[in-house]
FIGUZA-794876 format. One line per field, with one value per residue (C-alpha): x, y, z; residue number from 1. Coordinates in steps of 0.05 Angstrom, whole numbers, plus 5000, padded with zeros to 4 digits. Layout:
BEGIN
x = c(X;...)
y = c(Y;...)
z = c(Z;...)
i = c(NUM;...)
REM end
This chain:
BEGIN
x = c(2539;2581;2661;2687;2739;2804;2841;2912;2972;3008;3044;3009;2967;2918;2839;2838;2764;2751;2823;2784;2759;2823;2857;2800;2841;2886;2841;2767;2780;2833;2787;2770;2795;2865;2866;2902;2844;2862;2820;2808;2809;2748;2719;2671;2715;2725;2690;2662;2625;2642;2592;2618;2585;2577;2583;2532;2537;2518;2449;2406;2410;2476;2481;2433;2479;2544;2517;2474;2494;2539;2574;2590;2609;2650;2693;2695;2779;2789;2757;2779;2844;2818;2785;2850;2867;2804;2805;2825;2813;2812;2756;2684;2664;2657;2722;2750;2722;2741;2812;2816;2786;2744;2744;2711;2716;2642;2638;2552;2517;2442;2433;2364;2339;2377;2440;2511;2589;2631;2700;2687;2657;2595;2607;2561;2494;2506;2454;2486;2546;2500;2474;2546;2565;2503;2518;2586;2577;2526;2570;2625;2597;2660;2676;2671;2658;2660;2625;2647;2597;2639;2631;2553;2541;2472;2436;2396;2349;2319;2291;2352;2394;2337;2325;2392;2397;2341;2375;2426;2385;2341;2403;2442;2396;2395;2476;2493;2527;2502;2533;2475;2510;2578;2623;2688;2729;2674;2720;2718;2684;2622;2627;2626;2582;2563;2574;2598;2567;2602;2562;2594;2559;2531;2532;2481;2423;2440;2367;2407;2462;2411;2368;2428;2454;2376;2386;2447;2506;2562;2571;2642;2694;2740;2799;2819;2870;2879;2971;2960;3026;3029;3091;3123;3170;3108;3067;3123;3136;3058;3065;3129;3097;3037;3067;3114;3119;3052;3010;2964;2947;2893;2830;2798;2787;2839;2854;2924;2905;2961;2949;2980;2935;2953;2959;2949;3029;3030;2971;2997;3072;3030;3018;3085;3120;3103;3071;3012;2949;2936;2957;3030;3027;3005;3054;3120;3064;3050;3124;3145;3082;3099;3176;3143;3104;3164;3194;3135;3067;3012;2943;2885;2858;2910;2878;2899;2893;2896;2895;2931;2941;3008;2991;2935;2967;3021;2962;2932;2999;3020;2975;3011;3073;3095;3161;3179;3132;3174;3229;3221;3201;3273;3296;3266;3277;3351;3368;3446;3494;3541;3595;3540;3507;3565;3589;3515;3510;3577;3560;3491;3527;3579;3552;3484;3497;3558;3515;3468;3407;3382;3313;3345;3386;3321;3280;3346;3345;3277;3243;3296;3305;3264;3259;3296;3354;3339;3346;3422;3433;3409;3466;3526;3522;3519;3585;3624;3606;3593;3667;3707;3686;3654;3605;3598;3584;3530;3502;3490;3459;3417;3406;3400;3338;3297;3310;3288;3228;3213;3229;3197)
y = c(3188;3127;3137;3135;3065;3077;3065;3057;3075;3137;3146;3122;3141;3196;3181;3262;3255;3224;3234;3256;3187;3159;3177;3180;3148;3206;3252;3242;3280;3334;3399;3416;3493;3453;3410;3437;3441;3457;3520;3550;3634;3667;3592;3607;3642;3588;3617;3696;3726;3802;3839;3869;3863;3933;3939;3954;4026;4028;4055;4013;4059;4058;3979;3983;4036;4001;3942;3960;3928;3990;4005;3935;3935;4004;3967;3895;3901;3923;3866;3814;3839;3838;3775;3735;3773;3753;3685;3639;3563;3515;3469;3470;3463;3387;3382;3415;3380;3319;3355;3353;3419;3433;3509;3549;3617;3656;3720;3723;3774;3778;3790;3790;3758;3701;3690;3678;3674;3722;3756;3832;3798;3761;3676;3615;3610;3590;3541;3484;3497;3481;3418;3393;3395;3360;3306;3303;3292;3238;3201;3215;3216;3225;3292;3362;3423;3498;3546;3623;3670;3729;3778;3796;3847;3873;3860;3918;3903;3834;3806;3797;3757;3721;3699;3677;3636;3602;3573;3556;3526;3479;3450;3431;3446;3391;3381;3451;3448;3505;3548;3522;3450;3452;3509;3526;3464;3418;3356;3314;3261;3305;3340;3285;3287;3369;3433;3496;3552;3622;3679;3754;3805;3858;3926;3954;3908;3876;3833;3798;3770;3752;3710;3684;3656;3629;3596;3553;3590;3620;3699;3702;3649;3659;3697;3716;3768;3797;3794;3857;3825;3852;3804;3747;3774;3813;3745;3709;3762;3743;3663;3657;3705;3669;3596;3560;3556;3598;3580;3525;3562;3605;3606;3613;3574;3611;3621;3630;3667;3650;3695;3756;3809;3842;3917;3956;3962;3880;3883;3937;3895;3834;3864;3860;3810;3753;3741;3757;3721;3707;3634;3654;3700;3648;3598;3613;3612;3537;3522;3565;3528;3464;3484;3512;3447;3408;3447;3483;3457;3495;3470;3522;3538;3551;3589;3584;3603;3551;3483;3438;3365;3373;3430;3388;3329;3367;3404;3335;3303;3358;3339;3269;3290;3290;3281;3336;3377;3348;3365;3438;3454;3431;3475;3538;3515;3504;3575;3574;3570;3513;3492;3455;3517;3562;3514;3520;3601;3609;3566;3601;3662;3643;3604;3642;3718;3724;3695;3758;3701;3738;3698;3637;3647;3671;3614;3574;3608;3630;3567;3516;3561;3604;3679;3658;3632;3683;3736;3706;3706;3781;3797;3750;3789;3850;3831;3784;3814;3887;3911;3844;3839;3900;3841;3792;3871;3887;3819;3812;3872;3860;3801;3819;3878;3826;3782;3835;3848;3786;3778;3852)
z = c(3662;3664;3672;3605;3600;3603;3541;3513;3551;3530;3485;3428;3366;3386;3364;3357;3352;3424;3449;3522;3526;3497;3557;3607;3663;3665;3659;3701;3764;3732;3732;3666;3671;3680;3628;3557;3509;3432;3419;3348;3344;3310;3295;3241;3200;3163;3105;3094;3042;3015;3063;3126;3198;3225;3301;3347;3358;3283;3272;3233;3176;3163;3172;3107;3068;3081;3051;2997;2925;2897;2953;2955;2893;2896;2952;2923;2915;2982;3013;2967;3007;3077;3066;3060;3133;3158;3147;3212;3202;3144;3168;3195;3261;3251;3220;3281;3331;3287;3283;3374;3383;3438;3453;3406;3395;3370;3344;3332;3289;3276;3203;3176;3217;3225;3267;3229;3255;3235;3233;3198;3147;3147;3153;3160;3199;3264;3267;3227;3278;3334;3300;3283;3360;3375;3319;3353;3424;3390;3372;3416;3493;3533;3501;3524;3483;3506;3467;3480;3457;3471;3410;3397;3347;3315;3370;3399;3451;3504;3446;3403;3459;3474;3402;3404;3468;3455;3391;3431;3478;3417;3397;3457;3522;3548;3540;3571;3646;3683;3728;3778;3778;3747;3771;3750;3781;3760;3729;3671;3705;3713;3649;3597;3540;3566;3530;3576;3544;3562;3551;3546;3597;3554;3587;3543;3561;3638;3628;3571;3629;3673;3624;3589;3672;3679;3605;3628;3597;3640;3643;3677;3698;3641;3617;3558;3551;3482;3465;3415;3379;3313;3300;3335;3380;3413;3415;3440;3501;3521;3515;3554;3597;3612;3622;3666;3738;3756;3693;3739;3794;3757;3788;3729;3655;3621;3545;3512;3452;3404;3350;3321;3287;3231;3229;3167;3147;3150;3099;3054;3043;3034;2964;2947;2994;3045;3076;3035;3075;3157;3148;3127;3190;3227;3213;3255;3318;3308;3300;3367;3402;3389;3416;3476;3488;3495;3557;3588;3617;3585;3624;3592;3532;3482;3416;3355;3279;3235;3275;3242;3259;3287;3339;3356;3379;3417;3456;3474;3489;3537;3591;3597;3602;3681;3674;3635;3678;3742;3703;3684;3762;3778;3729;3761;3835;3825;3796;3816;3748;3745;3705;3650;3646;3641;3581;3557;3558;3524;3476;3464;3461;3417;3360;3360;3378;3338;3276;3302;3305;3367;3359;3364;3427;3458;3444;3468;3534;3559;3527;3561;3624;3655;3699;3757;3711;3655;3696;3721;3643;3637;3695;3669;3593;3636;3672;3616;3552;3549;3540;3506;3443;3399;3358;3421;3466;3410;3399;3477;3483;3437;3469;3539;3518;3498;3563;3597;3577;3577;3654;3675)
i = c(1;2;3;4;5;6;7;8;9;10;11;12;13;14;15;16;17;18;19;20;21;22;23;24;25;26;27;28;29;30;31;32;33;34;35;36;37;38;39;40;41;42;43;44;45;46;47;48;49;50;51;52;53;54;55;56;57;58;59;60;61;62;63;64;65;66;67;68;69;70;71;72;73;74;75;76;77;78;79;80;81;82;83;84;85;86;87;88;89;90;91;92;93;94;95;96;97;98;99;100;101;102;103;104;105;106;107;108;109;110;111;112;113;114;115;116;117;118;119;120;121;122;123;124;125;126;127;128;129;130;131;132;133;134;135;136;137;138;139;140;141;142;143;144;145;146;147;148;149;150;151;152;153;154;155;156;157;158;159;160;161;162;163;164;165;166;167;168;169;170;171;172;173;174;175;176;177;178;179;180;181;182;183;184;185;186;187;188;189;190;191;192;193;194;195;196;197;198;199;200;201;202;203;204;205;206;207;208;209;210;211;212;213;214;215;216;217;218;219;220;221;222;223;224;225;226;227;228;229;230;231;232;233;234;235;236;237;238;239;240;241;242;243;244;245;246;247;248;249;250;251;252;253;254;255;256;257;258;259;260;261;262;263;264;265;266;267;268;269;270;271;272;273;274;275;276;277;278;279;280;281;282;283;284;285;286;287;288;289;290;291;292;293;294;295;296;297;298;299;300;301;302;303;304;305;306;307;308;309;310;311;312;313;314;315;316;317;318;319;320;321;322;323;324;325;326;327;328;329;330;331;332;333;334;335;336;337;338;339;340;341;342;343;344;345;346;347;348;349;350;351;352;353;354;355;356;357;358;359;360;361;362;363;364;365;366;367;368;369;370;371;372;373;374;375;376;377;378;379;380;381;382;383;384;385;386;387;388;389;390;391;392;393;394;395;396;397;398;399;400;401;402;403;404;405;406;407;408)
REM end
């Protein structure tokens, strides 16, 4: 395929629909796996009807009782409540690749017969999905999609994965880079206009692996650790934890799942008080990501709930953005305090711990610094601040536990 042309210098408007070929020039012979891609969490789950998607240790029997009409009916209040935690994105798959996305997160269930995206709850077919990244790469030539089929439930046997790949395989065969031709450092040059299809190994049938590696799609080559952050101090802990210094020298394609999952006391005071849906949840994460943007270099796959435009552009705009990268490396290499950052911690300690905003001073410190320094911070509040003051003593220990386990 012909290079893509180089377009506008950066910074600039971003085309969000072909923003790869936008900045082309920047961006041909990066790997992909290195390159910040906007992903979107549980994709299809932009819409769900009121009937659940058992799992696949579920006999077949039990699939048909859970859903049959008056059961359905008997439980219709309890998941009009889980529905609005089960929700993840406001748009299509078209609108989101429209919207800059280009990871895609695929949770698969065959449901009579037919295959459909899902999140607990039964969502659209997935064949119009397939046909809307078809239509986009279309139109849009220089793009890449990746497609990560990495939650397959109803499906019992061969047949069923089969069935399902070859659907895949209708729709966008002759766009899907192989692990035959395109490995893992394979660039942008050689990827535009493809879709890398990742394929979960299924333990239960092995013959589904192996047909799935013959059919084009990928069956390993990417991580995607799960936070478990009910909240946003947990989440937070797992994002500072996996960016900064090291966060480009994974081997791998590697996802940043940005998303907190509710637990059952979060849905039970969302009765009463907020936040009373997964978007409200959600929220705080876009506004710490796009802080974390502006200090850190983040080159994976970060996934979201809820793109919005915003997030969007400050995914795509962090892979031009050398100077601040150059920057932040300085910042870790030259760990010795200095009189700036003496001024700089007092003042963080000061005007935020003594107002008890504990969040705040963190986000000040680890986002702006990072271990090397942190950990210097950790050891001054130790020394400076445990015995003068009984507020500043409590406030900086406070403090100080979180540091740490951010740093262990």
């Amino acid at each position: 395929m012909p290079d893509a042309p180089g377009a506008a210098s950066f910074p600039g408007q971003i085309d969000r629909c072909r923003w790869m070929e936008q900045h082309a020039d920047r961006l041909l012979d990066k790997p992909l796996r290195k390159i910040c891609l906007p992903g979107s969490h549980d994709s299809g789950a932009y819409f769900l009807e009121h009937r659940s998607v058992p799992g696949n240790t579920y006999p077949d029997w039990l699939c048909r009782l859970l859903n049959s009409w008056w059961l359905q009916c008997l439980a219709y209040p309890i998941n009009s409540i889980a529905l609005k935690w089960s929700i993840t994105q406001r748009r299509d798959i078209a609108g989101q690749l429209r919207q800059g996305v280009r990871y895609f997160d695929l949770r698969v269930a065959q449901v009579d017969g037919d295959f459909h995206l899902v999140h607990t709850y039964l969502g659209p077919r997935l064949e119009p999905s397939l046909a809307q990244v078809e239509e986009f790469l279309s139109l849009h030539p220089h793009e890449v999609v990746l497609l990560d089929f990495n939650h397959l439930y109803c499906m019992h046997n061969l047949a069923d994965h089969v069935a399902l790949q070859q659907l895949v395989w209708r729709h966008l065969g002759k766009r899907l880079a192989g692990p035959a031709e395109f490995g893992l450092d394979a660039t942008y040059r050689a990827l535009q206009g493809k879709v890398m299809a990742f394929y979960a190994p299924c333990t239960r049938c092995p013959e589904a692996t192996e047909r799935a590696r013959a059919a084009s799609f990928h069956t390993g080559g990417l991580c995607s650790p799960w936070p478990r952050a009910a909240n946003l101090d947990q989440l937070r802990a797992h994002l500072l934890r996996h960016t900064g210094q090291n966060s480009d020298e994974k081997d791998t394609f590697f996802v940043l799942q940005a998303v907190i999952t509710p637990v059952g006391n979060t849905i039970a005071s969302g009765l009463l008080w907020a936040p009373h849906h997964l978007e409200a949840l959600s929220a705080p994460v876009t506004c710490f990501l796009q802080d974390l943007l502006r200090v850190r270099s983040v080159p994976c796959i970060v996934m979201v709930d809820f793109m919005c435009d915003g997030l969007a552009d400050a995914l795509i705009r962090s892979n031009f953005s050398p100077q601040q990268q150059q920057h932040q490396q300085h910042k870790v290499a030259a760990a010795k305090p200095n009189t700036g950052f003496d001024t700089m911690l007092d003042n963080a300690v000061t005007t935020r711990l003594l107002n008890r905003d504990t969040r705040m001073s963190v986000d000040h410190l680890v986002l702006q610094l990072d271990v090397p320094v942190v950990k210097h911070v950790v050891q001054r509040l130790s020394d400076e601040y445990s015995s003068k003051d009984s507020a500043k003593g409590s406030a900086s220990k406070a403090l100080r536990r979180v540091l740490q386990r951010v740093v262990s």
